[in-house]
C-alpha positions in Angstrom: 0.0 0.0 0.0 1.4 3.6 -1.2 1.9 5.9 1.8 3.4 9.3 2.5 6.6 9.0 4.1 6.9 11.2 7.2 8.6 12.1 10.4 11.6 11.4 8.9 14.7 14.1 7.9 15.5 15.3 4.8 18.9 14.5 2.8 21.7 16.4 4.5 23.5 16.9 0.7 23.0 20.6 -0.5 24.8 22.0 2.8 28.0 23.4 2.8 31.1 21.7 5.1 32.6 25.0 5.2 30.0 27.2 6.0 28.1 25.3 7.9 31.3 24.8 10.6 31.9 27.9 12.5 34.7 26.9 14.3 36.5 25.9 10.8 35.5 29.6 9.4 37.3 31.0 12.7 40.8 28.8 12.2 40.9 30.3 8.7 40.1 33.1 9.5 43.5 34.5 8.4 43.8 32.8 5.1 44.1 34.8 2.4 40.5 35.5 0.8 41.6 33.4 -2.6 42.1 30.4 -0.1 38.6 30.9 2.0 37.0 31.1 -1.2 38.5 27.7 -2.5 37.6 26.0 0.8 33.6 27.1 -0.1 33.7 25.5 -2.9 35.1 22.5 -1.7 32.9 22.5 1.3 29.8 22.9 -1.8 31.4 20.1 -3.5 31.4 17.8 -0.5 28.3 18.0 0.4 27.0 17.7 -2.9 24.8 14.7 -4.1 27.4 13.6 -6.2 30.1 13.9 -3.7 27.9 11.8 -1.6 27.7 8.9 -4.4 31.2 8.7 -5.9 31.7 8.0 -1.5 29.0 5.5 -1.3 30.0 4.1 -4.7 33.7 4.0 -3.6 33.3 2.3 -0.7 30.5 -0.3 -2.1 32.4 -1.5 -5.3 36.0 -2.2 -3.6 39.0 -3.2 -5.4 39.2 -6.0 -7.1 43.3 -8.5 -7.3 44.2 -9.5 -10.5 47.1 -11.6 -9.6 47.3 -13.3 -13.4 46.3 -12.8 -16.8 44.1 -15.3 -18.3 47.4 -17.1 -20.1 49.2 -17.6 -16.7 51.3 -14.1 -16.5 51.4 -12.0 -13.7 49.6 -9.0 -13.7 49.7 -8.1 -10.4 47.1 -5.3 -10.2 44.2 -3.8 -8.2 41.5 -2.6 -10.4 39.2 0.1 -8.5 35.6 1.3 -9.2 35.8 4.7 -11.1 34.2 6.8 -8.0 37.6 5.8 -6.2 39.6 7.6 -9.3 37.4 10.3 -9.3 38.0 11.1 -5.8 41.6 10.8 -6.1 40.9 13.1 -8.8 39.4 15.5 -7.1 42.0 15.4 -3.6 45.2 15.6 -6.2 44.1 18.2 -8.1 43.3 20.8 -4.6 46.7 19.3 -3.7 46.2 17.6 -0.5 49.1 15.2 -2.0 51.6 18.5 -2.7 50.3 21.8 -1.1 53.0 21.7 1.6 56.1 21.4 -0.5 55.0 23.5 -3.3 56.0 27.4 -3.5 55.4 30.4 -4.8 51.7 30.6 -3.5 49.7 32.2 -1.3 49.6 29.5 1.9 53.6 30.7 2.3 53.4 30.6 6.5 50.7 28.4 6.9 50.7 25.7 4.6 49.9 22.7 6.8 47.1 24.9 8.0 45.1 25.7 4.9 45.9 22.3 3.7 44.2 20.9 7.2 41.1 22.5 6.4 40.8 21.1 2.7 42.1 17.7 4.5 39.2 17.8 7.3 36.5 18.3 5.1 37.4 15.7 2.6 37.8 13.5 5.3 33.9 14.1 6.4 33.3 12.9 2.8 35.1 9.5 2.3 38.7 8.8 4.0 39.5 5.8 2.4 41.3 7.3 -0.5 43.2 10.2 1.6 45.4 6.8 2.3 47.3 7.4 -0.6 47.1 11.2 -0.6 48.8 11.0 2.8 51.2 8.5 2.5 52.3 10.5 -1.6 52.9 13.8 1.0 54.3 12.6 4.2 57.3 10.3 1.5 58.4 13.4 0.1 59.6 14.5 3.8 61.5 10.9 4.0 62.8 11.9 0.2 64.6 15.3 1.6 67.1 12.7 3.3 68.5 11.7 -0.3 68.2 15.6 -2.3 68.9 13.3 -5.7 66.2 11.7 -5.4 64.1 14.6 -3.7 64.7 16.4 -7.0 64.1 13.3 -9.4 60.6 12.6 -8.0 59.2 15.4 -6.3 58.4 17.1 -9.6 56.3 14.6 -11.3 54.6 14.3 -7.7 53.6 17.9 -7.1 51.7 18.3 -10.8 48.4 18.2 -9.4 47.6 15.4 -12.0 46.3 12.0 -11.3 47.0 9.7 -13.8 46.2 6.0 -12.8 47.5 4.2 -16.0 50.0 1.8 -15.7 53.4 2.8 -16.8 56.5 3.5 -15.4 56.9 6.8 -13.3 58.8 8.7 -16.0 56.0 8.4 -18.5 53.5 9.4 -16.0 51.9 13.2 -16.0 51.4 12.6 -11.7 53.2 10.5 -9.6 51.4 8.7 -5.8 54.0 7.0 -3.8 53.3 4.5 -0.7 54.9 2.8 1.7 55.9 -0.7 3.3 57.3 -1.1 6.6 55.8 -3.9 8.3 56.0 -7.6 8.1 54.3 -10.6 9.7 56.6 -11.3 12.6 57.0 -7.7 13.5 54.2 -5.3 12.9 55.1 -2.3 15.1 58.6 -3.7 15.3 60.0 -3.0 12.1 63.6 -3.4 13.9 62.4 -7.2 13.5 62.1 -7.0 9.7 64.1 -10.0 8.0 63.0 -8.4 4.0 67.2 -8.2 2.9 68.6 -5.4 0.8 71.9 -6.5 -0.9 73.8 -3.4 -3.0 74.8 -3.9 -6.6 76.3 -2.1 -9.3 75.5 1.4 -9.4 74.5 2.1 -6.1 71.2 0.0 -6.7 70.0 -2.9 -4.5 68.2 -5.6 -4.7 65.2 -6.4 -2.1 64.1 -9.5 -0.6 61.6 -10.1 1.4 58.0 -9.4 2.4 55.5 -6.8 3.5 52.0 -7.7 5.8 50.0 -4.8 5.2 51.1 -2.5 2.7 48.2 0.1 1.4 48.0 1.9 -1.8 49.6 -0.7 -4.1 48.9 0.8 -7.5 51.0 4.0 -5.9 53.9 4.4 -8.7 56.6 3.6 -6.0 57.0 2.9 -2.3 59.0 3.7 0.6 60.5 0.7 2.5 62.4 -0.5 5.3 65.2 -3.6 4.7 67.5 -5.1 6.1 71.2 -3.7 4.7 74.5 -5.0 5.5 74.5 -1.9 7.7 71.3 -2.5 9.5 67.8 -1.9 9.0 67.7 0.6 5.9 65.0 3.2 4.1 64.7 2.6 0.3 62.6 4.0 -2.9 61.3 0.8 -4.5 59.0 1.5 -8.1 56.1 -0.9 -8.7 57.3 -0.8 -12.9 60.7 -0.2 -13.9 61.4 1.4 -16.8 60.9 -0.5 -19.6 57.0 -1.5 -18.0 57.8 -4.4 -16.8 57.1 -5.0 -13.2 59.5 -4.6 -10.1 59.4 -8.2 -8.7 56.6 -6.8 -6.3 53.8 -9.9 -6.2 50.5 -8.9 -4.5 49.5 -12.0 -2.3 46.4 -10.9 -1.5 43.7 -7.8 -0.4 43.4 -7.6 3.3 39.8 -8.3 4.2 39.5 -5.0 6.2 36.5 -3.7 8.7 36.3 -0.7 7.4 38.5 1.9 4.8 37.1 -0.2 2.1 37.7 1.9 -0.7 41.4 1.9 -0.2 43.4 -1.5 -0.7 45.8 -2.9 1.5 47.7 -6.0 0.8 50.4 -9.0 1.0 53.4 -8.5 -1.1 56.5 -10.7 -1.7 59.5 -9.0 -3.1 61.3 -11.0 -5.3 64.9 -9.2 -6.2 62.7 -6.0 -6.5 65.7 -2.8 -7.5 65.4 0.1 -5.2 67.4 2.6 -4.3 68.3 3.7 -0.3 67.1 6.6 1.1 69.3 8.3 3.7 72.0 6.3 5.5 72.7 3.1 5.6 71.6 1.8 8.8 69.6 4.8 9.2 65.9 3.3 8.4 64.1 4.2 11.3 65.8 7.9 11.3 64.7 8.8 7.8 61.1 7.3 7.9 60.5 9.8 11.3 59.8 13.3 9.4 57.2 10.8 7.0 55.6 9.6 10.3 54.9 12.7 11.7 53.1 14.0 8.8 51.3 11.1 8.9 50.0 11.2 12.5 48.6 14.8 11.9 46.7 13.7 8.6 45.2 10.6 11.1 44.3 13.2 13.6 42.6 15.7 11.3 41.1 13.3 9.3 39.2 11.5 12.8 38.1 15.3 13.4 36.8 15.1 10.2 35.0 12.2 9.9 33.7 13.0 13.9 32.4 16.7 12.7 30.3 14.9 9.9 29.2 12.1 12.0 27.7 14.3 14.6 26.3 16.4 11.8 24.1 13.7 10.7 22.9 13.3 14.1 22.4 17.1 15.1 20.3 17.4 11.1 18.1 13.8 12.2 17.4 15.6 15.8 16.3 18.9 14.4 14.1 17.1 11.7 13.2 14.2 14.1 9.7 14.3 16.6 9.4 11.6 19.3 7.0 12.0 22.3 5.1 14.6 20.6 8.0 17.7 20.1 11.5 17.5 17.8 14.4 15.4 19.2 16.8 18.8 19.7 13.5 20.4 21.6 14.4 17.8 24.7 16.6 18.1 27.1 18.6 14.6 27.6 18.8 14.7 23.5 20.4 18.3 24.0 22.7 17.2 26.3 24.4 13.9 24.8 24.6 15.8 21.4 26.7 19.4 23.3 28.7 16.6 24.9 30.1 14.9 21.6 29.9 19.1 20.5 32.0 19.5 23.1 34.8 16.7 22.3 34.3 17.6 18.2 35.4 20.9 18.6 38.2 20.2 21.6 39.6 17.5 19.0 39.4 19.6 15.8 41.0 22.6 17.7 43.2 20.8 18.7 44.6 19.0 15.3 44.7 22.6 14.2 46.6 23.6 16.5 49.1 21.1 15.7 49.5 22.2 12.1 50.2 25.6 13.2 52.9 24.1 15.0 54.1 22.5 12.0 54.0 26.0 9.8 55.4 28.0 12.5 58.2 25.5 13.9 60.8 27.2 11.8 60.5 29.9 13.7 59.6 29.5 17.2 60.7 27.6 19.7 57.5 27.2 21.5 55.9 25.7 18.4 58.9 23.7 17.4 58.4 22.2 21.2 54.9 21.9 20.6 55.0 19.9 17.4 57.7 17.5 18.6 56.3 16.1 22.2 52.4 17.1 21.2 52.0 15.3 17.7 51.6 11.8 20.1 49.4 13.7 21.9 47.2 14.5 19.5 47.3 11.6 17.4 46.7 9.5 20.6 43.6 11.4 21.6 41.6 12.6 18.8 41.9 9.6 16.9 40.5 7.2 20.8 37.9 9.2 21.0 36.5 9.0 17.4 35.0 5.2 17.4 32.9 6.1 21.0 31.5 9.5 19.5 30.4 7.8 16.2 28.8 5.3 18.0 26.9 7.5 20.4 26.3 9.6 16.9 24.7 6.2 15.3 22.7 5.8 18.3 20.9 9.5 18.1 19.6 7.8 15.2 18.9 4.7 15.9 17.7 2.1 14.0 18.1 4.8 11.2 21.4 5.1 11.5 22.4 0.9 12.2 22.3 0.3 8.1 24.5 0.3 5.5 22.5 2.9 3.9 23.3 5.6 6.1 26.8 7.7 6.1 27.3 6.8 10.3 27.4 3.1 9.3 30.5 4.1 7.0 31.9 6.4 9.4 31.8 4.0 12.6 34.0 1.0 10.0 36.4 3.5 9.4 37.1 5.2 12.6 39.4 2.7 14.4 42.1 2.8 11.6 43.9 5.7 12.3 43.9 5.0 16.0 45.5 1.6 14.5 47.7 2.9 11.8 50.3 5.5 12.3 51.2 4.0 15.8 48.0 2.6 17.7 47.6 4.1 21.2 50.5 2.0 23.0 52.7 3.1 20.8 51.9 7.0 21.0 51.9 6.8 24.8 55.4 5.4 24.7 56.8 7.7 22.1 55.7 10.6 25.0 58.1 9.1 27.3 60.5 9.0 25.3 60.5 12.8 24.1 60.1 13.4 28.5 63.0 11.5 28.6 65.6 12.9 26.0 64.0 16.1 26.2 61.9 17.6 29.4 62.5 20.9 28.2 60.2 20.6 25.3 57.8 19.6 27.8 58.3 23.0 29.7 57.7 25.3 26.4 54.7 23.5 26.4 53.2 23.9 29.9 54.3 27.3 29.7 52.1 27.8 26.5 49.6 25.6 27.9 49.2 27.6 31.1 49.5 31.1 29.5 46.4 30.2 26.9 44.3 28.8 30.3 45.1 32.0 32.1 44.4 32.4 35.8 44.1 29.8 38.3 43.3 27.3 35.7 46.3 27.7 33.9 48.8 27.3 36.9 46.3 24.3 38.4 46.4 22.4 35.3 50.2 22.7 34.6 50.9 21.5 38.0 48.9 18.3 37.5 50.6 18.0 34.3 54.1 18.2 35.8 53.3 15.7 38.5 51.8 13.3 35.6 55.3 13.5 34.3 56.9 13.1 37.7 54.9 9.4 37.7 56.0 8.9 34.4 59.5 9.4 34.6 59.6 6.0 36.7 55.9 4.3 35.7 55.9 3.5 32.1 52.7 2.0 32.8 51.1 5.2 33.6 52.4 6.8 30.2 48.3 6.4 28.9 47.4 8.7 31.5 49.3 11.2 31.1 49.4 11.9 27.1 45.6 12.1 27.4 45.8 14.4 30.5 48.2 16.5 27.9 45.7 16.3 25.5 42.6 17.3 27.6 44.7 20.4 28.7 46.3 21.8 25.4 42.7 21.8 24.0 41.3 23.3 26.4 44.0 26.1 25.8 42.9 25.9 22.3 39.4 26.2 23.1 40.7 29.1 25.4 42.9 30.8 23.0 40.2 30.8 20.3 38.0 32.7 22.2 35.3 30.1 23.0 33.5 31.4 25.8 30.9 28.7 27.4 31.8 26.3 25.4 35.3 26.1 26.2 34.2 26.8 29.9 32.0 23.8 29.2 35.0 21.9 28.6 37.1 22.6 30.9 34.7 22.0 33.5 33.8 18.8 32.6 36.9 17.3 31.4 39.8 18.9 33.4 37.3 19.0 36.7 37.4 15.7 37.5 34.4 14.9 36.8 32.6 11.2 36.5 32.0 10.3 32.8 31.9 7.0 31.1 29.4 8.5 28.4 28.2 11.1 26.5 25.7 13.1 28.0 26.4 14.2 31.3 26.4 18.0 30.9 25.1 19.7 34.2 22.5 22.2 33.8 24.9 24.9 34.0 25.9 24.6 31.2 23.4 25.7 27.9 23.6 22.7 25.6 20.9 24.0 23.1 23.3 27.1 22.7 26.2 24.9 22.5 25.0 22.4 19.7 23.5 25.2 17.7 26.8 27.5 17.7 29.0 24.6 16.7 26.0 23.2 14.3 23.9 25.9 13.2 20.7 25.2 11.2 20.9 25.5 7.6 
């Protein structure tokens, strides 16, 4: 029987990401107006229907292995639905792959910032593919260890041009590159890697070995750690060499993933692949570091991301929602639990900003070269644990609604554990803070000092003393090294917050999460604090 369908919210596509997000608009607020105007069309293009399909489309038809041709040869490729391309399209041409090591334009000073913002919102469409665009940008830092081959590659890489034929790199109009550093009997480990490296004529090698999760592996080359006669090595290995033929990489298999299905990861053996090393021998783990950190600010602005458009579902299905006789936002427990996540959203993207400025302005100050160095665990570590909680709580605002594979939040909740995972998963980050304490406390003072100057008051000097006393406990517990990088993180964005001028809701934070108080979920506002004004300053109505 033919009914009218009502009660039930309208599409969210036809919004903008950037004007609909304040608190984005404010952290941009410097960017030159050619740049603000290029992030309102990209926010327009992300919340466009279309945006929203190539997403769905990406993530619905997921690569396919061609191991062999149909006569017995190897092919070894990864064929990908053409919504996948035409997002990477789309990121490479904005240059989320390039923007940071490109010159002569106007994002001179605050590169990593204005490419954060394009980042973020891409990320609240589909982050799958930003796989690839990370992993092509952060290399290029690895790259600047070897200027030869900096200057070989980085040109064909920063062209803004996607071009996903297969050929070898120097017949190629755009380059990706990826990386492989982890193997079955290591994982986090990669000291324990047993892939072999052996030098040959002309300051080539050849590479042995395997890799147990290597992403991206259509990108034209990767970046990889082996074994030298020196000790565990970086090296530049192309998937085709230059004659087409391919580079003795042999794709096992796709890893069966839970979620960032667009994006394939796989099992490779290297079979007397030719690379070339990258930095000094013996010197792997040193030259991959710069690579890494770029990579743990995409994971945390990308988890802001994908948290912003998560609770933006939920805020749009409470506004257009009744239950009980009056709209979902109209009551008060509904109100609350959506200004809580409101609360953590903007403390986490804040926060991620914040470390980019660090980035662009580390060059230059010492504070913010402190900042970047013992803070990038920090922030990775925190933004990216608190995304798979939020999304959930975001599906459940929902409900049944938002528990199929129809809706975005479904999508969203899959992906949000891997770059918690990836990157360093949360042990890893905590330990990594003890050991910047413990080579280097000073860093740690720069930041108290900024951390307690942004609080102000009594705040400020009560927070940094619990923060030094964390670090006392640390010094000698390496089991309490969890608690205190999320205690960091708690405080520096609450500076933020401060900093930025957010009034309640930063008062709202700070209260709630640097108080003390009891929380195991979302939701547990006092009625001090205004959530209606809170959800509908972070999310207004469109």
């Amino acid at each position: 029987m033919n009914h009218d369908v009502t009660n039930q919210p309208p599409p969210l596509t036809g919004a903008n990401a950037w004007r609909g997000d304040p608190l984005l608009v404010q952290l941009a607020e410097n960017f030159s107006a050619a740049v603000r105007k290029d992030l309102d069309a990209h926010g327009r293009f992300v919340l466009s229907q279309e945006a929203q399909d190539l997403a769905r489309l990406a993530n619905t038809e997921t690569p396919k292995l061609r191991t062999h041709d149909r006569q017995g040869r190897r092919l070894d490729l990864v064929e990908f639905h053409p919504a996948y391309h035409a997002l990477m399209r789309r990121s490479i041409a904005v240059g989320l792959h390039s923007s940071v090591w490109e010159n002569g334009d106007a994002e001179t000073g605050r590169r990593h910032q204005v490419r954060a913002a394009r980042f973020y919102m891409t990320a609240e469409l589909e982050c799958g593919h930003l796989c690839p665009v990370t992993m092509t940008s952060a290399s290029l830092a690895a790259l600047m260890a070897s200027p030869k081959l900096f200057r070989e590659w980085a040109p064909r890489v920063t062209t803004r041009k996607y071009d996903q034929s297969q050929k070898p790199p120097v017949q190629k109009t755009g380059l990706t590159l990826g990386m492989g550093m982890t193997e079955k009997q290591g994982g986090t480990d990669v000291r324990a890697n047993t892939t072999k490296a052996e030098r040959t004529a002309g300051g080539f090698y050849r590479i042995t070995g395997h890799k147990w999760f290597m992403s991206a592996p259509m990108s034209d080359a990767f970046l990889i750690l082996a074994q030298a006669r020196e000790g565990l090595s970086c090296f530049l290995m192309p998937r085709l060499l230059g004659d087409g033929t391919g580079n003795g990489l042999n794709f096992q298999r796709l890893k069966d993933k839970l979620g960032n299905r667009s994006n394939a990861s796989c099992e490779v053996e290297i079979n007397n692949a030719i690379g070339e090393m990258v930095g000094e021998p013996g010197a792997g783990v040193k030259t991959i570091m710069d690579m890494v950190t770029l990579t743990r600010l995409d994971c945390a602005v990308a988890s802001s991301g994908i948290m912003r458009a998560g609770l933006a579902e939920a805020v749009h299905h409470a506004r257009h929602r009744s239950v009980f006789g009056k709209p979902l936002i109209d009551q008060p427990l509904m109100q609350r639990v959506l200004a809580d996540m409101a609360l953590d959203v903007a403390a986490a993207t804040a926060l991620s900003f914040r470390l980019a400025r660090s980035f662009d302005e580390a060059a230059s100050n010492r504070g913010e070269a402190a900042f970047a160095r013992a803070m990038t665990p920090v922030v990775k570590y925190w933004v990216c644990k608190i995304a798979p909680p939020l999304l959930y709580e975001a599906m459940e605002c929902l409900g049944g609604n938002g528990y199929v594979e129809e809706a975005p939040l479904a999508r969203y909740y899959r992906e949000a554990p891997v770059n918690a995972i990836w990157e360093g998963s949360g042990n890893v980050m905590a330990l990594d803070v003890l050991r910047v304490l413990g080579r280097g406390r000073g860093l740690f003072d720069d930041v108290l000092a900024g951390i307690e100057r942004d609080l102000g008051g009594q705040s400020g000097v009560g927070t940094a003393g619990v923060l030094r006393a964390a670090m006392q406990v640390a010094a000698s517990d390496e089991g309490s090294a969890r608690l205190l990088t999320e205690q960091l993180a708690l405080a520096a964005a609450a500076a933020e917050l401060r900093r930025l001028g957010a009034g309640r809701i930063a008062d709202a934070f700070i209260e709630t999460r640097l108080a003390g108080q009891w929380r195991g979920t979302y939701g547990m506002l006092d009625a001090r604090h205004d959530a209606r004004m809170i959800v509908d300053t972070l999310y207004p109505a469109n």
